[in-house]
C-alpha positions as CSV (number, residue, x, y, z in Angstrom):
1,X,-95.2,-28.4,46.2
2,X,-96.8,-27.3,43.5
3,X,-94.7,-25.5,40.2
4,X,-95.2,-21.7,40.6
5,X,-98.2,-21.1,37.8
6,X,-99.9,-23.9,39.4
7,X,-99.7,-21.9,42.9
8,X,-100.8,-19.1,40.9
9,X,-103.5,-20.1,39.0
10,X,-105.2,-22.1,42.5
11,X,-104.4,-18.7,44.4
12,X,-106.2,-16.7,41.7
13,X,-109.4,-19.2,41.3
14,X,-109.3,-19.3,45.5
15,X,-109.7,-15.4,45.6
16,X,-112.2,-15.2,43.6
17,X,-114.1,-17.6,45.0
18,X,-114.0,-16.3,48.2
19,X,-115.0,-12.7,46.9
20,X,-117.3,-13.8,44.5
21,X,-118.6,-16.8,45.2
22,X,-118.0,-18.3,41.8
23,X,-114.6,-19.4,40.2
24,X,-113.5,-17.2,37.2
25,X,-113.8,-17.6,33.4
26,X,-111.2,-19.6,31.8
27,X,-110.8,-16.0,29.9
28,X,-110.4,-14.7,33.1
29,X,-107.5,-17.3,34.2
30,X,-105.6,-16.7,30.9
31,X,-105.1,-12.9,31.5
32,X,-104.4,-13.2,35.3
33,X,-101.5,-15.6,34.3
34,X,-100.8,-13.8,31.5
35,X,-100.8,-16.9,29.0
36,X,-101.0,-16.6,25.5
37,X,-104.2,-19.0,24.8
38,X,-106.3,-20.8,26.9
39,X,-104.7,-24.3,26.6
40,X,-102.6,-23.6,29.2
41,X,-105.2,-22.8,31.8
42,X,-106.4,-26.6,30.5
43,X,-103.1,-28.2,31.2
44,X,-103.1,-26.7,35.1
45,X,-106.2,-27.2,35.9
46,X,-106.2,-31.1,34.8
47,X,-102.9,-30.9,36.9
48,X,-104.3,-29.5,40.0
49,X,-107.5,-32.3,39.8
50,X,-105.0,-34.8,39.7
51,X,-103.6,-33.6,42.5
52,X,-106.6,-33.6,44.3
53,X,-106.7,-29.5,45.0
54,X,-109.7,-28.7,42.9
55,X,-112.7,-31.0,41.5
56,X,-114.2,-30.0,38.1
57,X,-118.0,-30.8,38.3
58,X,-120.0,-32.0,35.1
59,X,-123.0,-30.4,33.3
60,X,-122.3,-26.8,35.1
61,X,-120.5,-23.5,33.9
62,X,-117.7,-22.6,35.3
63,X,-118.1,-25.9,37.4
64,X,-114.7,-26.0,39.9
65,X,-114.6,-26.2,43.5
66,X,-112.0,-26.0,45.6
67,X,-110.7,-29.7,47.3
68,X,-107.6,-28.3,49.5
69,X,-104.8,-25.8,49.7
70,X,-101.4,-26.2,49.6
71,X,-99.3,-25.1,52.8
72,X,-98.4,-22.0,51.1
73,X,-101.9,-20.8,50.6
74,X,-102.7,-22.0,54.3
75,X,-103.4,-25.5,54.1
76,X,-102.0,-28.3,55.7
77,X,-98.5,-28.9,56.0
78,X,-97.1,-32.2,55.2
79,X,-95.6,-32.4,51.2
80,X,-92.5,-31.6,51.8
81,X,-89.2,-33.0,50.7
82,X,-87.3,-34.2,53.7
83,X,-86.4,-37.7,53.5
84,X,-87.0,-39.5,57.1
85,X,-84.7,-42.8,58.3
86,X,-87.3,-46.0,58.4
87,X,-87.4,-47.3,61.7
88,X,-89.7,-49.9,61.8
89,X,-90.7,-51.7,65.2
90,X,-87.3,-53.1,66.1
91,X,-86.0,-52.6,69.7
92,X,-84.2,-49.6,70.2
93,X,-80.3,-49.3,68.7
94,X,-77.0,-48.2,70.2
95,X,-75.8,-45.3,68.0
96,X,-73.5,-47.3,65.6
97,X,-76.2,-49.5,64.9
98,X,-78.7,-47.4,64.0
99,X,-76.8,-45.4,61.5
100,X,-76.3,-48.7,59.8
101,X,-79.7,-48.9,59.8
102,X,-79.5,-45.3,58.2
103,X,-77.4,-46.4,55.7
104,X,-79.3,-49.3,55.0
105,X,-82.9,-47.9,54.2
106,X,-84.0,-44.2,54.2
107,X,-87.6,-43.5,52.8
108,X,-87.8,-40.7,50.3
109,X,-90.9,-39.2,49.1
110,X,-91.8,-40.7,45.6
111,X,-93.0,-37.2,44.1
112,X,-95.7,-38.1,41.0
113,X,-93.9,-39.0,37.6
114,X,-91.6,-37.5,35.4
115,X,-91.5,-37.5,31.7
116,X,-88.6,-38.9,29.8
117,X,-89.5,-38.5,26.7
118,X,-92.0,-35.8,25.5
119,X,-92.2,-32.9,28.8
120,X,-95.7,-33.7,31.0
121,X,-96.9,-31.6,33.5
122,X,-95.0,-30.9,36.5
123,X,-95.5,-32.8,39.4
124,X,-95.0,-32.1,42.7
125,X,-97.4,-33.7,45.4
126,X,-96.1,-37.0,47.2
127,X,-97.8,-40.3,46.3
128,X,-96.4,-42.3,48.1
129,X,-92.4,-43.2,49.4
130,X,-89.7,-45.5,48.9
131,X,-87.0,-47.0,50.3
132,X,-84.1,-46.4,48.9
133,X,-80.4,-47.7,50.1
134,X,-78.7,-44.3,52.6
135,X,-75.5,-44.6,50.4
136,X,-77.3,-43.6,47.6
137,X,-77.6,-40.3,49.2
138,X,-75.5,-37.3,49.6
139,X,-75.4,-36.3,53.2
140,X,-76.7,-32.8,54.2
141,X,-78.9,-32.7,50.5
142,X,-82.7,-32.9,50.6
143,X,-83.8,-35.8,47.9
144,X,-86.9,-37.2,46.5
145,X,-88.0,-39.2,44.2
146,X,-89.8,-40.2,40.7
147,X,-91.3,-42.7,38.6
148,X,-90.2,-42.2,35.0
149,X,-92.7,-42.2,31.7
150,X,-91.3,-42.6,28.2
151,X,-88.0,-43.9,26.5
152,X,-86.0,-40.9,25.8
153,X,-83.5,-41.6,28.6
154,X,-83.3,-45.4,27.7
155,X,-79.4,-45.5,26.2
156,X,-78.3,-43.9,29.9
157,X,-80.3,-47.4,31.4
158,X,-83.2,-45.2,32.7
159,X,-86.2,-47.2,31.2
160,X,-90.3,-46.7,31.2
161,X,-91.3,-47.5,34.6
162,X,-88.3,-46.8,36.7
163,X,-88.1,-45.0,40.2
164,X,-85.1,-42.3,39.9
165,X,-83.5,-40.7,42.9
166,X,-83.2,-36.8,43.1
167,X,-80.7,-34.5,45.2
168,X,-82.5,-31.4,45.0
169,X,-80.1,-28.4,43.7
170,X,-80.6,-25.6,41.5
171,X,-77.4,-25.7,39.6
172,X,-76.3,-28.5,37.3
173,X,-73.2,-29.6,35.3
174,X,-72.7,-30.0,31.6
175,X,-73.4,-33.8,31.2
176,X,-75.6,-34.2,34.2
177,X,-78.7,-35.8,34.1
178,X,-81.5,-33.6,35.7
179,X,-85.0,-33.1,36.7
180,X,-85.4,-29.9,34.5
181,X,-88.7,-27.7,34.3
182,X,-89.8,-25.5,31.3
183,X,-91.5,-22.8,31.6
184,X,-92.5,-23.3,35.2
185,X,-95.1,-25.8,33.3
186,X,-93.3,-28.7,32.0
187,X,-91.1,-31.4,33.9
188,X,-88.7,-33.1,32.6
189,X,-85.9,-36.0,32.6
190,X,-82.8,-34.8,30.5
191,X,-79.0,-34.1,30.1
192,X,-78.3,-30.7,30.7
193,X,-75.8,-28.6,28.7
194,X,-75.2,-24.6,28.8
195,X,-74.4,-23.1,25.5
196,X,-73.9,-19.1,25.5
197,X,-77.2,-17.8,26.9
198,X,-79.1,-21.1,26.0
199,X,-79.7,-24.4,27.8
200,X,-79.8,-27.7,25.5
201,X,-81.9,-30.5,27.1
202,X,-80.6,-34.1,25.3
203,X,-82.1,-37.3,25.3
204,X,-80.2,-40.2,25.1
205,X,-82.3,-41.9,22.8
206,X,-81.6,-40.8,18.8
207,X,-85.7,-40.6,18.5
208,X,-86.1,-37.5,19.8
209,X,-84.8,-34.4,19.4
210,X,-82.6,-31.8,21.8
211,X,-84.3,-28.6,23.0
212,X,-82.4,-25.7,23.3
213,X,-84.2,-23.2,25.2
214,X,-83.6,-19.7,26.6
215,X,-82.1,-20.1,30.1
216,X,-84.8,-18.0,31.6
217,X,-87.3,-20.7,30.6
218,X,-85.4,-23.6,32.3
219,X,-84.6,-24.5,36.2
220,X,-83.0,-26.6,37.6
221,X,-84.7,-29.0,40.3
222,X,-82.3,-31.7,40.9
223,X,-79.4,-34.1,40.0
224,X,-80.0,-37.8,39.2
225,X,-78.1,-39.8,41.7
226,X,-79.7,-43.1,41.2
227,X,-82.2,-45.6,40.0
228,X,-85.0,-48.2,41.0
229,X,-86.1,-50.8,39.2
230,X,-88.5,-53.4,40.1
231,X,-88.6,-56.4,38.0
């Protein structure tokens, strides 16, 4: 999936196009998403080319055409978040044995990367899956995965380069460790705490600084449940 001004802003450039027959000003964008300055419209547009949904084409005004669509704006189906048992080519199981199996290895979605450290751009198209052991995983819960970028998460033994296991929820804990997203713009990795009418977002590394945000500015889009690491 794609965070909601990302939707928006792909929606808005879609309809135009199709009216039109040109994409809209950057101008344009900025308004229609109601966005302060035009750095923004930057940011989502270099997400959406790295997710392969637009394509920005040199030496022309205006230069964007459209790659794909996203399910929810009629594309094709088939980002989701649904984690699906690996079966391999083994001959077929009696019941017991194949939920050891389950148990064993389920293969999660790996999801893009998530920042733990300064907050990137969120990311939410599949680029590949893991395998990741079944107890790690809550039965009944949806989960998916990410690779992590930065150090601010390092004293809590998340380091640069790791894989981290999500259980997608909207509500979180004081103290939990969460996939949190600011702004419907920025993803990050981050302790969450509620204080009064304000969230706090820690690192657990004494380099950088805790945000404390309005509430309305932060949702929740998982729970850390565990961790990859290839050596």
């Amino acid at each position: 999936m794609l965070t909601k001004k990302q939707l928006d802003l792909l929606d808005f450039i879609h309809k135009r196009m199709t009216r039109d027959g040109v994409p809209p000003s950057f101008d344009e964008m900025k308004l229609a998403l109601d966005l302060r300055s035009k750095s923004g419209i930057h940011r989502l547009i270099t997400a959406l080319e790295e997710r392969g949904f637009i394509r920005r084409l040199a030496h022309r005004a205006r230069a964007i055409e459209i790659v794909r669509l996203p399910e929810a704006l009629g594309g094709e189906a088939g980002t989701g978040f649904t984690p699906r048992v690996i079966e391999g080519d083994r001959p077929a199981r009696t019941p017991a044995a194949a939920m050891a199996v389950e148990a064993q290895a389920i293969e999660l979605p790996v999801m893009g990367r998530i920042a733990a450290g300064v907050p990137i751009e969120a990311i939410a198209e599949v680029s590949h899956h893991v395998a990741v052991p079944g107890q790690m995983l809550k039965g009944g819960a949806n989960h998916y995965a990410l690779e992590v970028r930065g150090d601010s998460m390092i004293e809590a033994g998340i380091n640069d380069g790791d894989v981290v296991v999500i259980r997608e929820t909207s509500t979180a804990d004081n103290g939990d460790i969460v996939v949190a997203l600011v702004e419907d713009q920025e993803a990050t990795l981050k302790r969450f705490y509620r204080r009064g009418q304000a969230i706090a977002l820690e690192a657990a590394n004494p380099a950088y600084e805790t945000r404390v945000l309005p509430a309305d500015k932060v949702k929740v889009q998982g729970r850390l449940v565990g961790l990859i690491r290839t050596y």
